[in-house]
N, C-alpha and C positions, 0 to 999 in steps of 0.2 A: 711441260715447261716449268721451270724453276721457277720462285719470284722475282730474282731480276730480268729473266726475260720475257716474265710477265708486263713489269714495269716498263719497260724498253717498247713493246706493242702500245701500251698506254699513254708513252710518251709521243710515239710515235704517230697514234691517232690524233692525238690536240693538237702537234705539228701539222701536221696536214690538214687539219680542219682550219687552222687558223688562215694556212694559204689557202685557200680555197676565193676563186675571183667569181665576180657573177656571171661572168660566161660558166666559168664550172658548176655553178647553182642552176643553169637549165637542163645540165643532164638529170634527169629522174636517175632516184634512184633504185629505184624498183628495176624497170626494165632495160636501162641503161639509154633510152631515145633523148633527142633533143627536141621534138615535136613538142612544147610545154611554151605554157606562158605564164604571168603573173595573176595570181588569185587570190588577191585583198591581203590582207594582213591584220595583226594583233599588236597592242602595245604591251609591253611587260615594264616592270619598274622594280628592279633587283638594289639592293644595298652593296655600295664597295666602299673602297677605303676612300675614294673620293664624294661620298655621299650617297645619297638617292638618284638616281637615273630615270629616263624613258625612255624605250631601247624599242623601235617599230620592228618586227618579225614580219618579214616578207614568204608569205605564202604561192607557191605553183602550184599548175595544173598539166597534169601530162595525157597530151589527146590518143597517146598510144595504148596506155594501159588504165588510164581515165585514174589514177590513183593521185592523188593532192599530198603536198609533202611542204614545211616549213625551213625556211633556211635557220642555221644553229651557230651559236659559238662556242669557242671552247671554254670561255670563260662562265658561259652560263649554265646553271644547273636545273636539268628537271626538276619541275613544281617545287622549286625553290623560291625565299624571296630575297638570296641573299646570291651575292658572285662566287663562283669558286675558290675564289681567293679567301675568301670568309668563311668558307669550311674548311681549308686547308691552315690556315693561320688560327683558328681555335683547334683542333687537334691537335697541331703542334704545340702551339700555344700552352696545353694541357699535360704533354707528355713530354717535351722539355723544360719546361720552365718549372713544371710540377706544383702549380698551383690548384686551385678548388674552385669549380663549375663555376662558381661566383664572381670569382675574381676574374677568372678568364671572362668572362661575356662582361663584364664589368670596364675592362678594360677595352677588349672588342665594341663597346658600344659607345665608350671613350672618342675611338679613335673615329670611328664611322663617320655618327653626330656630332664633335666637338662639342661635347659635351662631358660632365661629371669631370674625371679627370684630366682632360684635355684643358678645362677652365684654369688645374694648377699648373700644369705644364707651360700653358700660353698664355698668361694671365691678359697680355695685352692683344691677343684674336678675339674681335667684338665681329667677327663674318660670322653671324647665326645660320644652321642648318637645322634641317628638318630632324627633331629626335628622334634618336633608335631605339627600339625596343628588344632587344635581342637578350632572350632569358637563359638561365641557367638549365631551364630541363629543355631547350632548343640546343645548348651546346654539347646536351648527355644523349638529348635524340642521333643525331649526329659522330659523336664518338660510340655508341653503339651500335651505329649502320658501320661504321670503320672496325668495329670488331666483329662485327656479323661475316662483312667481307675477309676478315684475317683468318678467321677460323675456315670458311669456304675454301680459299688457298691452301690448308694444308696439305691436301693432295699433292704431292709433287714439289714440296715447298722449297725446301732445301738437297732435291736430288742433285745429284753430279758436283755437288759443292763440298768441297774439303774430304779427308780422308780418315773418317772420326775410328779411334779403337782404345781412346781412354775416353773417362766421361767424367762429368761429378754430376753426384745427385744429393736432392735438397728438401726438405720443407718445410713450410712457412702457415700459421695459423691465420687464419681471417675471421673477422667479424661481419655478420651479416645484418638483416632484419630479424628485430625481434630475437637477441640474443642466439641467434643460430650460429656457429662455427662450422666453420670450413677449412681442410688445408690443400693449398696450391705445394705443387709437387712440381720439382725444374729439373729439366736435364742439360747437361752443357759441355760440349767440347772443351775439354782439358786444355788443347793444345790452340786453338783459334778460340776462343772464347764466344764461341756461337751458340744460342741459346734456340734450343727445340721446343716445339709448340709447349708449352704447360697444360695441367688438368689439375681440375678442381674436382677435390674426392671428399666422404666422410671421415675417414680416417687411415692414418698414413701405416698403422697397423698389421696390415692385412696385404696380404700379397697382391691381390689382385687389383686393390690400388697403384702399386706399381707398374702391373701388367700394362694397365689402362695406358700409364704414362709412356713406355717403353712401345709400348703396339703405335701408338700416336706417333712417336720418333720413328719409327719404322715408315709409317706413310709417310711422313716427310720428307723422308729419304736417307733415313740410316739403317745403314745394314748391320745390324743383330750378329751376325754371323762374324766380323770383323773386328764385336768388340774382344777387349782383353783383359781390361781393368776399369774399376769404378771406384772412385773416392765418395767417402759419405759419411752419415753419421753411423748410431748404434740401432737407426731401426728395424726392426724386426722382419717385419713386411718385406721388406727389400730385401734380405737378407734369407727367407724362404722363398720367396721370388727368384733369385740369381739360383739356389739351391735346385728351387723346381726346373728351372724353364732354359735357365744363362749357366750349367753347371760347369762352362771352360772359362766364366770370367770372373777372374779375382776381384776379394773388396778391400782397400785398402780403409782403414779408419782413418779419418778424420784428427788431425792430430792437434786441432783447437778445442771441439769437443771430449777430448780425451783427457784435459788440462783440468774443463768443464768438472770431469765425472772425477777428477784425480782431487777437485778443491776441496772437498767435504772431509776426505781422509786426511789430507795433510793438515787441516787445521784440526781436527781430531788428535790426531798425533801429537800438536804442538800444545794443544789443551792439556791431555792427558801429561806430558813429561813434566808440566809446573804447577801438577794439583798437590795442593799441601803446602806451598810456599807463602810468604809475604807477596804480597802485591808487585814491589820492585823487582826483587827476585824472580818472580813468577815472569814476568815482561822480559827480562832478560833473558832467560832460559826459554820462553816459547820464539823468540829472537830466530836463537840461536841453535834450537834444533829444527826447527822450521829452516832453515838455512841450508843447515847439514841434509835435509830431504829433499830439499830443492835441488842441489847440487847433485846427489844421488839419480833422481827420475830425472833430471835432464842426462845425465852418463848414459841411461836407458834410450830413452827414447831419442837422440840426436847421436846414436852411435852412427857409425861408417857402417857398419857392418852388422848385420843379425847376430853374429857370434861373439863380439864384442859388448853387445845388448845382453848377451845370457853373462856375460863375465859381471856386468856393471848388476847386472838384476841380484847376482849371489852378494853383493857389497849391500844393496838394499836391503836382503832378506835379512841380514846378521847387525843389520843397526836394532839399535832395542825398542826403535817404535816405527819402525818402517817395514815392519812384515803383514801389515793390512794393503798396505800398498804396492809390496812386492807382488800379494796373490791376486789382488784386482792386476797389476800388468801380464801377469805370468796366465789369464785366462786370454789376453787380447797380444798374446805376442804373435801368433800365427797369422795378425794380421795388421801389424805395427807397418811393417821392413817388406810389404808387396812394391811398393813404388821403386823400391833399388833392382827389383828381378829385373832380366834383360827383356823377359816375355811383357812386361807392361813399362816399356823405356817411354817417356813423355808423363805420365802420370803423377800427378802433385800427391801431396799428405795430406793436403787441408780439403777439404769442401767448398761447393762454389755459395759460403754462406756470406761473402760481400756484395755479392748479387743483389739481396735483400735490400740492403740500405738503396741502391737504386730504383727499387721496385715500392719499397716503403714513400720513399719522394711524392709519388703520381699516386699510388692508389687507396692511399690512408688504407692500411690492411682491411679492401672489401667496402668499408662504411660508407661510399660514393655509390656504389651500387645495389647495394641492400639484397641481390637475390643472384645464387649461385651460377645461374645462366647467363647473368652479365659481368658478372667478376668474371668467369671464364672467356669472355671475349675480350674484354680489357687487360687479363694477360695474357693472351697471345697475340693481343694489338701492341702491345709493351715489349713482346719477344722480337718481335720485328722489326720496331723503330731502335732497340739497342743491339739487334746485329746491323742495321745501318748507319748508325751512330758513329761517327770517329771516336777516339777515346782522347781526353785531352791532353795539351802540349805538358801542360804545367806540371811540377812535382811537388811533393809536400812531404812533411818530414814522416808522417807514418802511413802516406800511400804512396804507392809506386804504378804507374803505369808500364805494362811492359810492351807495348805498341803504343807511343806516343801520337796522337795525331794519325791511323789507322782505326777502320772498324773493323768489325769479328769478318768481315765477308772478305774484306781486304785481306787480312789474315789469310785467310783461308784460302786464296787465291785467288778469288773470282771478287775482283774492285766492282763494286759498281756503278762507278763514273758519274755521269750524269743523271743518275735514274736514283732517287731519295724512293723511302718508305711510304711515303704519299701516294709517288706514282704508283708502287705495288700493290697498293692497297686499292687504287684506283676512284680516290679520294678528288 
C-alpha cells in the first residue's frame, strides 16, 4: 500500500472505533464471543483543548477465552497524557506554521490552560483552569515518533503514484551538535513536484552518497529504469553516480547555479577593462562592459536552440574580455540545452533549490535536532507533509505557483481527499 491508502485504513479505523455502541464493546475481541461481562475499570485524566478531563475506562471479561480487554477511544492515545488532538495540532503546529519546539508547546499550553498567552488574548476570561505543563522536549518526543513512523513508511511510499522520468536533485548543508555538518540530499518530480524520502549523508561528493539517495527513491516507488533526465547542480558525486550506475539519463545543469559560477568572471572582466582609469571613468566603463557580457551570456544561455547558443558563444568569444567566460560555457555546453531534447520533454533548467527555503522554515538547517538520526526523520517527516500540502491560492510578484491551491499528490493524480499527512503518518 502507498501512503494514502495507508492513511485511508488509519482513517478508517478511528471511524469505526468512534461508532462503536456498548453492545459492540461485549464482543471480545480476541475470540469474537459475546459471553463477557463488565471487569471494573480505570480512570485516566488526558489534556485537550478543552482542559483537563476524567475519562472512566471500562474494562470486560470474556468467559470464553477468559482474556480481559478495555474499552478505547479514538481520541485517546496510549500511555499518553494528552488527547490526540494535542499530538496532532503540535506537529502540525510545528511543520506549518514553522515555528521552534518552544513556541509551539508555548502556545499549546496557552490554549489547553488559559494560560500564558491566552491572558492576552482574552484579557477579560477570569474562568481559571488547571495549568499545563506541556514542554518543548515533550513536543520534540513526539515529532520524533512522527518521523520514526515516516521513515517506516518508506517501503512502498509513493508506489503507483505519478509517472516520474524527469527529477531535480539538490543539496543542502546542516548543522548539527557540536559543530558537526551534514548534508540532506532531495529528490523531486520535475513534473508534480513530489518530493521523495531524503537522506542525510557526509558528503554530497562522492557517488555513493547519491546512490543512497536514489536506491531510497527506488523503495519508494520510483522506477530507475524510467528516468530520462535530472536537473541539478555542478556536483560531482551525482555526476559519477549517473556515469556509474544511470548511464541513459541525462544531466541537465542548473541554470541558477550556472549564473552563480558565471558572477566571479564577469566582475573580473569588468574589473579588469577599468584598471588604469580615474575613479569616474573606471564606474563608467565596468558599467558598461559588464553590460555588453551580460547581454552576450544571456544570447548563450536563453538561446531557442543549441546551435544558436554556439553562434552567440563565437560573439562571446571575440569580445575583448569575455573569453574567460566563453571557455568556462564552452566546458558546460553539452549540458546547458538537455531540457529542450524531446528524450527529456518535462524537464526544467533550474534545480529544485526553492524547496530549501521551505525546508529552511521548520527545521532551522538541523540545530532542532542536534544528531543525524533525527534530522533524517524530520526530513522525511517534512517530505510528506509538503507532498500533502496544497500549494497556495495567492501570487506574488517574484513567486509563482504553478498549481494554485493543489498538492504534489494531487498533481500527480492520486487527490487525497479526505486523508491529511497525519493520518499517514498515523499520528
Amino acid at each position: 500500500m502507498n501512503i494514502i491508502e495507508r492513511g485511508k485504513v488509519f482513517l478508517q479505523q478511528l471511524q469505526e472505533l468512534a461508532k462503536r455502541t456498548a453492545w459492540d464493546w461485549k464482543r471480545c475481541p480476541h475470540c469474537g464471543s459475546q459471553l463477557t461481562i463488565k471487569n471494573g475499570g480505570y480512570a485516566r485524566h488526558p489534556w485537550g483543548f478543552e482542559g483537563r478531563e476524567c475519562i472512566r475506562v471500562q474494562r470486560h471479561l470474556c468467559h470464553a477465552c477468559h482474556h480481559t480487554y478495555a474499552e478505547t477511544s479514538p481520541w485517546l492515545a496510549r500511555g499518553s497524557w494528552y488527547y490526540r488532538e494535542v499530538h496532532r495540532a503540535a506537529v502540525d503546529h510545528w511543520l506549518h506554521l514553522g515555528t521552534s519546539l518552544r513556541r509551539t508547546a508555548e502556545v499549546l499550553r496557552s490554549w489547553i490552560g488559559h494560560q500564558e498567552r491566552w491572558q492576552l488574548w482574552r484579557p477579560l476570561d477570569t474562568t481559571p483552569r488547571e495549568p499545563c505543563r506541556l514542554s518543548a522536549s515533550t513536543v520534540h518526543r513526539w515529532l520524533d515518533g512522527a518521523g520514526r513512523q515516516a521513515v517506516a513508511s518508506i517501503p512502498g511510499q509513493l508506489e503507483g503514484i505519478g509517472n516520474t522520468q524527469v527529477v531535480g536533485a539538490d543539496g543542502l548543508w546542516a548543522k548539527l551538535k557540536d559543530h558537526v555538518v551534514r548534508v540532506v540530499l532531495l529528490l523531486t518530480d520535475s513534473v508534480s513536484g513530489l518530493i521523495y524520502p531524503p537522506v542525510v549523508v557526509h558528503d554530497e561528493e562522492h557517488a555513493s552518497a547519491w546512490e543512497q539517495l536514489f536506491k531510497r527513491a527506488q523503495r519508494a516507488g520510483l522506477n530507475l529504469e524510467q528516468l530520462r533526465g535530472v536537473c541539478s547542480d555542478g556536483a560531482s558525486g551525482l555526476l559519477a553516480y549517473l556515469r556509474r550506475d544511470l548511464y541513459w539519463v541525462l544531466q541537465q545543469r542548473c541554470i541558477w547555479h550556472i549564473w552563480r559560477l558565471l558572477s566571479e568572471g564577469l566582475a573580473s572582466a569588468a574589473s579588469a577593462a577599468a584598471q588604469g582609469l580615474t575613479a569616474a571613468a573606471a564606474a563608467t566603463l565596468r558599467v558598461q562592459v559588464r553590460g555588453e557580457l551580460l547581454r552576450l551570456l544571456h544570447a548563450v544561455l536563453d538561446a531557442q536552440t543549441e546551435a544558436a547558443a554556439e553562434v552567440a558563444l563565437v560573439a562571446l568569444r571575440a569580445h575583448a574580455y569575455g573569453q574567460e567566460l566563453a571557455q568556462q560555457l564552452t566546458q558546460l555546453m553539452d549540458r546547458l540545452f538537455v531540457y529542450q531534447l524531446a528524450y527529456c520533454q518535462g524537464l526544467p533548467r533550474v534545480g529544485p533549490e526553492w524547496y530549501w527555503r521551505d525546508f529552511r522554515l521548520r527545521l532551522s538547517r538541523g540545530r532542532n535536532h542536534r544528531s543525524e538520526q533525527r534530522l533524517e526523520r524530520a526530513t522525511v517527516l517534512w517530505a510528506i507533509y509538503h507532498n500533502f500540502e496544497p500549494a497556495q491560492w495567492r501570487s506574488e510578484r517574484k513567486r509563482h505557483y504553478r498549481h494554485p491551491g493543489q498538492s504534489a499528490l494531487q498533481v500527480a493524480g492520486v487527490p487525497p481527499g479526505p486523508v491529511s499527512y497525519l493520518d499517514a503518518l498515523g499520528v
